[in-house]
C-alpha positions as CSV (number, residue, x, y, z in Angstrom):
1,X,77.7,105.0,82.1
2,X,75.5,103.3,84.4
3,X,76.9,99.7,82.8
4,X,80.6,100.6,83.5
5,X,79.5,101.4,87.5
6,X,78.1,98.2,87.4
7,X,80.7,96.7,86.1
8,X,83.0,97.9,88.5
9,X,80.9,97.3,91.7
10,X,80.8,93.6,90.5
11,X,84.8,94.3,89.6
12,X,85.2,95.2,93.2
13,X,82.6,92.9,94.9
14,X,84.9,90.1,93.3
15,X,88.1,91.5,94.2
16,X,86.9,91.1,97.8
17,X,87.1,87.7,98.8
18,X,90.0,87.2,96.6
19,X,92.0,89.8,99.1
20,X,90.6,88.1,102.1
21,X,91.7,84.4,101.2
22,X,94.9,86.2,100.3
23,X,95.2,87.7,103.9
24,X,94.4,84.8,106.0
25,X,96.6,82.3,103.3
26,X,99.7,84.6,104.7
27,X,98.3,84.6,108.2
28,X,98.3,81.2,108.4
29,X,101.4,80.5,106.7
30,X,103.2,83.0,109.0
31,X,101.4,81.6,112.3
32,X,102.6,78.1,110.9
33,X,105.9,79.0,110.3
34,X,106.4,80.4,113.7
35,X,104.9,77.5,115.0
36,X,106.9,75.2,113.4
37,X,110.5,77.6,113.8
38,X,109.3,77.2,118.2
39,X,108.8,73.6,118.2
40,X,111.9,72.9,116.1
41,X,114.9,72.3,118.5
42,X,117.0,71.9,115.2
43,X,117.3,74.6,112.2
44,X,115.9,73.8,109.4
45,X,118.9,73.6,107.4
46,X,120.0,70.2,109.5
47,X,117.2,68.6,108.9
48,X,118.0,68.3,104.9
């Protein structure tokens, strides 16, 4: 019993920074994005 606690407090503890580097991977893919969508005077699609 006590194992399978520990087992999922590590679980958990390692699930952390995983969901962290997921939320600021999006945030700075979004920020980038609207960067790059206000310094484009062109869309995107003229470009290719």
């Amino acid at each position: 019993m006590i194992l399978a606690l520990l087992g999922w407090k590590l679980l958990g503890l390692m699930m952390i920074p995983v969901l962290l580097v997921c939320l600021v991977s999006t945030w700075q893919y979004s920020l980038a994005m609207r960067k790059a969508n206000g310094t484009a005077s062109r869309p995107a699609e003229d470009g290719s």
